[in-house]
N, C-alpha and C positions, 0 to 999 in steps of 0.2 A: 611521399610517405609521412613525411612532418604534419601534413593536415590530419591523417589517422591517427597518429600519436595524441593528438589535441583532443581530438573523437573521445579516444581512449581514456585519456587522463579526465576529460573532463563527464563521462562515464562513470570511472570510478570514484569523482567528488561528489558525485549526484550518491552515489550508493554507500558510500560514504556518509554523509548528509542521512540517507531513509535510516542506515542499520544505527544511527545515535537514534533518532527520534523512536524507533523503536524501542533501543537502549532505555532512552527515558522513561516511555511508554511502561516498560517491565519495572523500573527500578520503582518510581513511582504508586505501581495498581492502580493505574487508570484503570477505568471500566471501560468495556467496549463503549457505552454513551460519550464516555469522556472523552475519549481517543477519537471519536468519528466528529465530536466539537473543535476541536483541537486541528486535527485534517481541514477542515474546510477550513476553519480560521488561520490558518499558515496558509491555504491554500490561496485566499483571499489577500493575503499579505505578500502573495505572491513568493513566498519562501520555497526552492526549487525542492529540496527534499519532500515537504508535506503536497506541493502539489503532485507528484511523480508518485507518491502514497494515495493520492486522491484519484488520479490516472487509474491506479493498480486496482483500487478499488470501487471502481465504475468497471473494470473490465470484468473483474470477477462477478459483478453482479449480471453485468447485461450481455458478457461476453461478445462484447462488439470490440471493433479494430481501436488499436492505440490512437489514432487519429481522431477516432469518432470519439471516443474517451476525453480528448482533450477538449473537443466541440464542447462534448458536455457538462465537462467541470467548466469551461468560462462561463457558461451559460448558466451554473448557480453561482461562478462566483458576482456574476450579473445582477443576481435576484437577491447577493447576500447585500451586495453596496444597495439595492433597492428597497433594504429591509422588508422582504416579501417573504412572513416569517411561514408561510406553507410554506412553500417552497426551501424553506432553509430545513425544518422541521424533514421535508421529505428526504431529501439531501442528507441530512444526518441518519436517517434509518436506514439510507441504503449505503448508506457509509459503516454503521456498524453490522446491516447483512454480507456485506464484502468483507470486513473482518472477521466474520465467523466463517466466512467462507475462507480466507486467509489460515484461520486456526485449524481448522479442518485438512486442509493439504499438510501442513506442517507436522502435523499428527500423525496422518497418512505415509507420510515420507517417514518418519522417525519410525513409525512401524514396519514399515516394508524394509528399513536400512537395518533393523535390528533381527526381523526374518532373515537376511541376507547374511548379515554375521551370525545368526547360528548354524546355519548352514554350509557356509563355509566352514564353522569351525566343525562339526560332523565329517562333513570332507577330511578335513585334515587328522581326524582318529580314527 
């Protein structure tokens, strides 16, 4: 069970880690450009939060497995040490299509939980 706790703890350091860079991201006004420069450059630096952001945001776009996500970001962080500036160029735009896709569910969610509290509260009178 101690191995799972470690799982765990080091889980929630990883999310930990994304919801500051987020933090930053908001506090900031990064533009989605900025933020998706930003991603891959942490990502490249190997910085566990920005690359687990860069994961998230290869899945949203291409909706492929966690796994195949990870393939894919080594694979420009490859091309970023290669300064293969297509390829970094591409990498960024689907980096800020994945945060709009990111902004979109968050959206979504925040509308649907605000449906659900009126509703609820209709119930209740």
């Amino acid at each position: 069970m101690e191995h799972g706790t470690e799982v765990v703890q080091e889980a929630e350091r990883i999310q930990i880690e994304v919801d500051q860079i987020f933090e930053i991201a908001r506090s900031n006004n990064w533009s989605l450009e900025q933020f998706a420069v930003k991603v891959l450059a942490g990502a490249t630096d190997f910085d566990l939060g920005y690359f687990a952001i860069g994961v998230q945001l290869i899945q949203n776009v291409t909706e492929i497995d966690g796994k195949s996500a990870i393939e894919v970001l080594k694979f420009l962080i490859f091309k970023v040490q290669q300064q293969d500036t297509l390829k970094i160029k591409q990498a960024q735009e689907m980096f800020v299509r994945g945060l709009i896709i990111n902004k979109n569910k968050a959206e979504q969610r925040l509308a649907e939980e605000k449906i659900s509290k009126q509703i609820s509260k209709k119930r209740r009178n």
